[in-house]
C-alpha positions as YAML, in Angstrom:
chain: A
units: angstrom
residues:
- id: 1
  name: UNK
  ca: [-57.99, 2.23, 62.62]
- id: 2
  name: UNK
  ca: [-56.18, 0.68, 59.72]
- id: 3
  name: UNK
  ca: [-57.65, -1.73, 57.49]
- id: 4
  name: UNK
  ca: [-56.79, -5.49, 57.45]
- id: 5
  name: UNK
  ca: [-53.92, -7.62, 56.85]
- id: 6
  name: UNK
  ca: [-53.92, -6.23, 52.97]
- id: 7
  name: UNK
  ca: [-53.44, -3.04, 54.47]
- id: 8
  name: UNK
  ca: [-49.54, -2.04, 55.52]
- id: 9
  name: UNK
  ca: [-49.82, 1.01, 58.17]
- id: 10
  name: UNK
  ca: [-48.52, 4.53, 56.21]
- id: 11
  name: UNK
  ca: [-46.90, 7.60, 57.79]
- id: 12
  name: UNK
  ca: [-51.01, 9.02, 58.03]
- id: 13
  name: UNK
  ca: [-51.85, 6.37, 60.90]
- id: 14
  name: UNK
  ca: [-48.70, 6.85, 62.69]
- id: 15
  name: UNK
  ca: [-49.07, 8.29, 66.38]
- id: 16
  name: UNK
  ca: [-46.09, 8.31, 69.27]
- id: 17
  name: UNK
  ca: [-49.01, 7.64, 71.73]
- id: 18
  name: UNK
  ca: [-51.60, 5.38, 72.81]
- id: 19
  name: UNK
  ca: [-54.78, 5.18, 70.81]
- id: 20
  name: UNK
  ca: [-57.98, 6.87, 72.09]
- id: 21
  name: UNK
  ca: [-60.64, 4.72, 71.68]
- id: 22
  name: UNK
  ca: [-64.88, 6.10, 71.64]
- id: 23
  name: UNK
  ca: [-67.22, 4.91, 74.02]
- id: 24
  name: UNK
  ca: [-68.73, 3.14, 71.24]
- id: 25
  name: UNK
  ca: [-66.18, 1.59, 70.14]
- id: 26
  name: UNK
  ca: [-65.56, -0.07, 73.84]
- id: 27
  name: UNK
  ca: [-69.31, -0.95, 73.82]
- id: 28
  name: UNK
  ca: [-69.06, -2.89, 70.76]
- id: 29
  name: UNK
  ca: [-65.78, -4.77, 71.74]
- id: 30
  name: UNK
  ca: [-67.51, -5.57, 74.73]
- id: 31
  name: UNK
  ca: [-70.92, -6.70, 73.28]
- id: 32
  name: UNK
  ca: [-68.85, -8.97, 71.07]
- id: 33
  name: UNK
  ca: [-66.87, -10.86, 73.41]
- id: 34
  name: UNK
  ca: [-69.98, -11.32, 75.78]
- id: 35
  name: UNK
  ca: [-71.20, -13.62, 72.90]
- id: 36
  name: UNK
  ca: [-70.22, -17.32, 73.34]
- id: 37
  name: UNK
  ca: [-67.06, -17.93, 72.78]
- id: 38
  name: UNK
  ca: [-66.18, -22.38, 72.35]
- id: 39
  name: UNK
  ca: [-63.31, -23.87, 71.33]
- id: 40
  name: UNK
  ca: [-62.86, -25.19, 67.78]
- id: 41
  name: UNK
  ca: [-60.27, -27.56, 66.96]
- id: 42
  name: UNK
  ca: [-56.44, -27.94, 66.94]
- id: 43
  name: UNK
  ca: [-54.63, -28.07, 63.56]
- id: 44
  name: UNK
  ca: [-51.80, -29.64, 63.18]
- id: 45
  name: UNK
  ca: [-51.34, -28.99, 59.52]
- id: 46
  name: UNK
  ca: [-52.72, -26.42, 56.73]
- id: 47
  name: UNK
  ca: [-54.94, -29.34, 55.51]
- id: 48
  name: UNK
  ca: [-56.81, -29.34, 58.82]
- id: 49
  name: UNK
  ca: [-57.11, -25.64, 59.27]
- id: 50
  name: UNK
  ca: [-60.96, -24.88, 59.47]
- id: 51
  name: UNK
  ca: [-62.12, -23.63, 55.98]
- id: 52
  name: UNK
  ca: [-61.69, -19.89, 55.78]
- id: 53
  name: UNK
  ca: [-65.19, -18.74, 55.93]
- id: 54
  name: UNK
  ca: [-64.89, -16.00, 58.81]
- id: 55
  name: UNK
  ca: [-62.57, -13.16, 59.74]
- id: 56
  name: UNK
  ca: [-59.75, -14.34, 62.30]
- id: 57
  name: UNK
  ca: [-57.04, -12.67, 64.49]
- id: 58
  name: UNK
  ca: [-54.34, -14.47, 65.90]
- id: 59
  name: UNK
  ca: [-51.92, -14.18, 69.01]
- id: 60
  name: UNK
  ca: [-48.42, -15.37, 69.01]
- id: 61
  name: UNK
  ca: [-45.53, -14.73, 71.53]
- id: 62
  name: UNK
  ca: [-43.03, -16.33, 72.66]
- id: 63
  name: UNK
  ca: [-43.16, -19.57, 75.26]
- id: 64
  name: UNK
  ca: [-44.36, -18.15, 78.85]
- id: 65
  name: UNK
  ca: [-45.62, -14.88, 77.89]
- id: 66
  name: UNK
  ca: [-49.23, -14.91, 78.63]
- id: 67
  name: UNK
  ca: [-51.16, -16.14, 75.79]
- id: 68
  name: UNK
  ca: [-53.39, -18.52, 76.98]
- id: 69
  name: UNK
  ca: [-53.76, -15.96, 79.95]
- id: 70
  name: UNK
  ca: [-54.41, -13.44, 77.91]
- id: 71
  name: UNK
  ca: [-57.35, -15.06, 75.82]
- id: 72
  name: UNK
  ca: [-59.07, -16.51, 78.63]
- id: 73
  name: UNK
  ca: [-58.61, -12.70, 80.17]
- id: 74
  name: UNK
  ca: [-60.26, -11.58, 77.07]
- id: 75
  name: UNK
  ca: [-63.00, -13.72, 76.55]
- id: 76
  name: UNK
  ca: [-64.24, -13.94, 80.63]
- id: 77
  name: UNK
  ca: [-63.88, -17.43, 80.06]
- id: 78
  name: UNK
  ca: [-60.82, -18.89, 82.62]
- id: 79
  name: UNK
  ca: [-60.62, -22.26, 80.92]
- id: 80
  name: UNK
  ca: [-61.01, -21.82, 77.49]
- id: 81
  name: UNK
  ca: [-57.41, -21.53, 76.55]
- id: 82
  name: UNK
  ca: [-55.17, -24.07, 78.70]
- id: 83
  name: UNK
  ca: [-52.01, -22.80, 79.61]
- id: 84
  name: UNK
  ca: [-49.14, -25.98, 80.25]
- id: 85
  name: UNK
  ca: [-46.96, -25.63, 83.27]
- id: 86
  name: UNK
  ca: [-44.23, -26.53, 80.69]
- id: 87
  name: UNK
  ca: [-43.48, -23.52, 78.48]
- id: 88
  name: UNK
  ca: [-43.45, -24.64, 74.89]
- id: 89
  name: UNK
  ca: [-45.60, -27.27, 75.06]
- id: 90
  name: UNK
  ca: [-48.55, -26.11, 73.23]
- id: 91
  name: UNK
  ca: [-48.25, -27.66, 69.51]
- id: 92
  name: UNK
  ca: [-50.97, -26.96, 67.44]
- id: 93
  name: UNK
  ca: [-52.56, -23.87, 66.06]
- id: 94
  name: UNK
  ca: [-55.71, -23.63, 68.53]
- id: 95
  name: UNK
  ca: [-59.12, -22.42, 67.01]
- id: 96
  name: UNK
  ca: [-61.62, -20.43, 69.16]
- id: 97
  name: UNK
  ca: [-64.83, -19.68, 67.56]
- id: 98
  name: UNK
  ca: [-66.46, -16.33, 69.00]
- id: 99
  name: UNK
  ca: [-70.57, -16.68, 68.68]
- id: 100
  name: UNK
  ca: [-69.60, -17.84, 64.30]
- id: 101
  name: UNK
  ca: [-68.40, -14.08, 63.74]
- id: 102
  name: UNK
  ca: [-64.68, -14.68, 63.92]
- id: 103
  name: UNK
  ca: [-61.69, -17.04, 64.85]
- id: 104
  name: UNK
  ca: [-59.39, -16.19, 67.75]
- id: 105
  name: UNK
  ca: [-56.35, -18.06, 67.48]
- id: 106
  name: UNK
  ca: [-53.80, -19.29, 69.44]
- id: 107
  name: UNK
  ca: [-50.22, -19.81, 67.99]
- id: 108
  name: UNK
  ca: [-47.37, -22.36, 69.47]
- id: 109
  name: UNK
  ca: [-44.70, -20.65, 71.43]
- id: 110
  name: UNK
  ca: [-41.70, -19.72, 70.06]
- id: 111
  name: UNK
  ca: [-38.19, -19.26, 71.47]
- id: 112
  name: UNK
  ca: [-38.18, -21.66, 73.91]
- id: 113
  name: UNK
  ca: [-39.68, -25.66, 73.56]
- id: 114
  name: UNK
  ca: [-39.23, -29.17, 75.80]
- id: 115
  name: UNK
  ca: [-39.29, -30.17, 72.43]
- id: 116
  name: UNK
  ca: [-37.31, -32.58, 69.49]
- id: 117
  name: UNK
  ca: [-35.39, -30.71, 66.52]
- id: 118
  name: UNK
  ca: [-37.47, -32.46, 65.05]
- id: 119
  name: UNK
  ca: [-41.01, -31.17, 66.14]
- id: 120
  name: UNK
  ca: [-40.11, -27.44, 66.81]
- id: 121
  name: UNK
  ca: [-39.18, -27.65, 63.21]
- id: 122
  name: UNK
  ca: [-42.44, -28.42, 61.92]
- id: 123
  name: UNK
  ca: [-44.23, -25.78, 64.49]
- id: 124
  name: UNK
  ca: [-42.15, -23.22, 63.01]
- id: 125
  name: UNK
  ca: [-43.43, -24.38, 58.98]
- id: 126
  name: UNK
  ca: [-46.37, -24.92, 60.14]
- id: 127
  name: UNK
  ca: [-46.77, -21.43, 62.23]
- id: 128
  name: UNK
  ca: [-44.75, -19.49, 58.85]
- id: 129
  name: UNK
  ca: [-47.70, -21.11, 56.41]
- id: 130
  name: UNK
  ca: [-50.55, -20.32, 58.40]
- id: 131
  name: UNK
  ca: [-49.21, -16.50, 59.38]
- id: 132
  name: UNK
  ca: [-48.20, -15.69, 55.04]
- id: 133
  name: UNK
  ca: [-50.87, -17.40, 53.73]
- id: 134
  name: UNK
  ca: [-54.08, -17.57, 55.60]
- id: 135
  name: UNK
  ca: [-56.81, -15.44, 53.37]
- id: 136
  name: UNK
  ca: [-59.05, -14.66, 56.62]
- id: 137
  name: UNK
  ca: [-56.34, -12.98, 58.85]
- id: 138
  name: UNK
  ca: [-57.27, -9.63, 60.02]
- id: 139
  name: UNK
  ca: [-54.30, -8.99, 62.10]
- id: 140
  name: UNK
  ca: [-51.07, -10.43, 64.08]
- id: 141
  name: UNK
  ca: [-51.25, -9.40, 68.14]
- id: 142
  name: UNK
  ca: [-47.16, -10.49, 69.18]
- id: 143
  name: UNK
  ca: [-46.96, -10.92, 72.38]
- id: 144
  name: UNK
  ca: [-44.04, -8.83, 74.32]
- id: 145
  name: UNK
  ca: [-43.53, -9.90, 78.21]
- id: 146
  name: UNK
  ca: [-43.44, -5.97, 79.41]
- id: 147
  name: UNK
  ca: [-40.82, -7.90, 82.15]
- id: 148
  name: UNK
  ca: [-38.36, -8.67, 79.36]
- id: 149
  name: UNK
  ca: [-38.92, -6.22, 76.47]
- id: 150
  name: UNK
  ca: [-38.23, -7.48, 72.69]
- id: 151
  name: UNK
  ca: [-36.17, -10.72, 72.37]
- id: 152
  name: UNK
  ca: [-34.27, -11.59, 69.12]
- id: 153
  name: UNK
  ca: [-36.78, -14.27, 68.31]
- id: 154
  name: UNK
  ca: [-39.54, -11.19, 68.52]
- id: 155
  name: UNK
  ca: [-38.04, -9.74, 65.91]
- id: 156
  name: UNK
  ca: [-37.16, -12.90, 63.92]
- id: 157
  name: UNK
  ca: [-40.83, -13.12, 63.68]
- id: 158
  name: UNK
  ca: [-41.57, -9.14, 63.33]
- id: 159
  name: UNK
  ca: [-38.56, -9.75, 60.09]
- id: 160
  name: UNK
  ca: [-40.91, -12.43, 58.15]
- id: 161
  name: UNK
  ca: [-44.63, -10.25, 58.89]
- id: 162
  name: UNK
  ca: [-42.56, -7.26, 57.32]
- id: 163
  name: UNK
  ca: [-41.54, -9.53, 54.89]
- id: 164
  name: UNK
  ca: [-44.93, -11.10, 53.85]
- id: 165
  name: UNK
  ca: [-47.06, -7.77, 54.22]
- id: 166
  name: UNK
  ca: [-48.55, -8.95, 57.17]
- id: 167
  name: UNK
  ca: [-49.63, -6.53, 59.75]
- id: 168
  name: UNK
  ca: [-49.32, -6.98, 63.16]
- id: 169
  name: UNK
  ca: [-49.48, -4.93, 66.85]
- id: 170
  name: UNK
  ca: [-47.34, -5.45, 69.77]
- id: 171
  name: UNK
  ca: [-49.05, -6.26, 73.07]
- id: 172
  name: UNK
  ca: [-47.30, -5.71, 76.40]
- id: 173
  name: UNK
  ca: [-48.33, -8.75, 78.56]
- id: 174
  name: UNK
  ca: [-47.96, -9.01, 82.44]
- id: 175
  name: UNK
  ca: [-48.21, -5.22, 83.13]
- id: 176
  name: UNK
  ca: [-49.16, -5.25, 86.42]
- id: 177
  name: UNK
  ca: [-45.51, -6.90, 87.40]
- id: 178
  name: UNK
  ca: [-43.81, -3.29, 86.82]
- id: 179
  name: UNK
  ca: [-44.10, -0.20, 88.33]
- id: 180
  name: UNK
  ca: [-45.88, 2.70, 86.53]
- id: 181
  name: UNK
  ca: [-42.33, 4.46, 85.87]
- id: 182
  name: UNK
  ca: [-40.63, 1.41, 84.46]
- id: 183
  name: UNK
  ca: [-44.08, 0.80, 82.25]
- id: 184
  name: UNK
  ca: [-43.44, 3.46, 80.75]
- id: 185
  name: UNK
  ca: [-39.82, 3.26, 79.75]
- id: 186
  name: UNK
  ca: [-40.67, 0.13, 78.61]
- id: 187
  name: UNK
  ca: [-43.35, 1.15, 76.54]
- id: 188
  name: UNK
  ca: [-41.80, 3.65, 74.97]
- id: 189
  name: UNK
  ca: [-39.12, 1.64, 73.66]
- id: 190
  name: UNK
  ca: [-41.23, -0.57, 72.62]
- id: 191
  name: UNK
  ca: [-42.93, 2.07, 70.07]
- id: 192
  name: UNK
  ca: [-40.08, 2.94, 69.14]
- id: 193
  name: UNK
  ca: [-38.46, -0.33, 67.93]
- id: 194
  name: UNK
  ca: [-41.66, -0.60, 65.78]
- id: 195
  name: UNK
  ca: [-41.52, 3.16, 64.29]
- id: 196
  name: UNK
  ca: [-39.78, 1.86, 61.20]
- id: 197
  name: UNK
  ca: [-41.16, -1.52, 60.27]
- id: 198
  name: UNK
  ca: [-43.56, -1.31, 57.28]
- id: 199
  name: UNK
  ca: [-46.10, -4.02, 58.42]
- id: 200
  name: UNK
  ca: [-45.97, -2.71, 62.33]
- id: 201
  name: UNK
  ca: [-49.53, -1.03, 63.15]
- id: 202
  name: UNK
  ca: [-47.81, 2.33, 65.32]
- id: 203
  name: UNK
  ca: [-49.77, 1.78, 68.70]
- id: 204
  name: UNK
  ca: [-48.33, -0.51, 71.19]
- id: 205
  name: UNK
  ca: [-50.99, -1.71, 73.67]
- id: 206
  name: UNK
  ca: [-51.00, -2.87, 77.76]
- id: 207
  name: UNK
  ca: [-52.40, -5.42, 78.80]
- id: 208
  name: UNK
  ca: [-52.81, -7.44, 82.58]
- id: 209
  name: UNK
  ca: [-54.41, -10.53, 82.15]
- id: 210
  name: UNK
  ca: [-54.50, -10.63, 86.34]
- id: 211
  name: UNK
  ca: [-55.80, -6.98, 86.55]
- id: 212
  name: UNK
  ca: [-57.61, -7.03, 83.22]
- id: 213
  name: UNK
  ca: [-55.87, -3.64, 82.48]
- id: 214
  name: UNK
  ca: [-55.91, -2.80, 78.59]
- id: 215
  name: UNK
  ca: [-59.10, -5.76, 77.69]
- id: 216
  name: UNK
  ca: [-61.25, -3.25, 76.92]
- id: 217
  name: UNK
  ca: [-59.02, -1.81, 74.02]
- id: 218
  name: UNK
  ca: [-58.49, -4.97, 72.70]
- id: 219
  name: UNK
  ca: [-61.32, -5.81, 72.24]
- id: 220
  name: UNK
  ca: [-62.72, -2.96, 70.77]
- id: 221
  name: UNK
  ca: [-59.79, -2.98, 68.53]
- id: 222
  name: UNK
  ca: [-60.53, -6.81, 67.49]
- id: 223
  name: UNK
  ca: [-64.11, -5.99, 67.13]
- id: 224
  name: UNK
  ca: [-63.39, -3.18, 64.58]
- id: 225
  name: UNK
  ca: [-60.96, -5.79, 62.75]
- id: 226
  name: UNK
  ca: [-63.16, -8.19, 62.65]
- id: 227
  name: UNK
  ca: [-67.02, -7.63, 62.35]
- id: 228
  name: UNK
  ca: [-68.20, -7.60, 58.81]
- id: 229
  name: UNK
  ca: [-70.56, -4.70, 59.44]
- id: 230
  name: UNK
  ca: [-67.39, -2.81, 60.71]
- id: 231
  name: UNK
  ca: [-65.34, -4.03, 57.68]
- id: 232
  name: UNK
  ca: [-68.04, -2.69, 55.11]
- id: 233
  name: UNK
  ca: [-67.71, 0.73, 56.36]
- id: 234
  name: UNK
  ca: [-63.95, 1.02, 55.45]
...
């Protein structure tokens, strides 16, 4: 696995399929997120960020594509990460401490916002600060709705990571909505839209919040990012 945020993926990790993953490294992933996992705080600026004092991984997507789903999925936890029945509406950057190893966080949606000009404005500073300047970030996880493939404002924000040296990995959200055939079209696509973008890590992953399909990769791979003994090894 490639190293963190520092780290832009070379030719050497690149790999057209899915990454195989050891028993041990599931184990681990697994032990980590059966920690406690609490929520932290919201920030609505850089000045009320939480000081930088552990590793963290965030998840960003656009409006409606699982997040919130997708962390509660992850941690076993159903209402730790409160998804709005209005898409958009979640404004701040959302802090979730796992057991004082590491910070998940949870990015405002982009691309779509019940929102002023005004107020999706500042989200979108706000979001571009945290994501190409935050010391602790391990890695990006986008979000990409497997229903609805890569959007324009995916690869707006795919543009500035490649820009800023920041790596990130796509995640296919809502799997279970498509049948295995059309999965894998999509999928494939997918890796290939990434092939060429310096700060894209080469392994797309699938994930079903509602079947829990692909958890057990994440979090290994999070676990890996993340853990200092894991880091000290590299």
């Amino acid at each position: 696995m490639v190293n963190p945020v520092t780290e832009t993926p070379t030719s050497e990790h690149m790999a057209p399929e899915e990454e195989i993953l050891s028993q041990e490294d599931i184990e681990r992933g697994r032990l980590l997120f059966a920690r406690d996992v609490d929520f932290m705080r919201s920030a609505v600026s850089l000045e009320t960020l939480p000081p930088p004092d552990l590793p963290e991984v965030c998840f960003a997507g656009r409006s409606n594509v699982g997040k919130s789903s997708l962390i509660n999925a992850l941690t076993n936890r159903k209402g730790l990460a409160r998804a709005s029945n209005t898409p958009g509406r979640t404004r701040e950057l959302n802090y979730f401490n796992v057991d004082g190893r590491l910070f998940l966080v949870d990015l405002p949606g982009f691309g779509y916002a019940k929102a002023s000009k005004s107020d999706i404005a500042r989200w979108q500073i706000l979001t571009k600060a945290y994501l190409r300047g935050r010391a602790g970030l391990r890695r990006v996880f986008l979000l990409i709705d497997s229903r609805h493939g890569i959007k324009p404002s995916d690869i707006e924000v795919m543009e500035m990571l490649d820009e800023a040296a920041v790596t990130y990995q796509l995640v296919l959200t809502k799997t279970d909505k498509l049948k295995k055939g059309q999965l894998e079209k999509v999928y494939k696509a997918t890796q290939k839209r990434i092939k060429k973008r310096p700060a894209a890590y080469p392994n797309v992953m699938k994930t079903s919040s509602e079947k829990k399909d692909g958890l057990d990769s994440l979090r290994a791979e999070i676990a890996d990012l993340a853990l200092p003994e894991n880091l000290a090894k590299k």
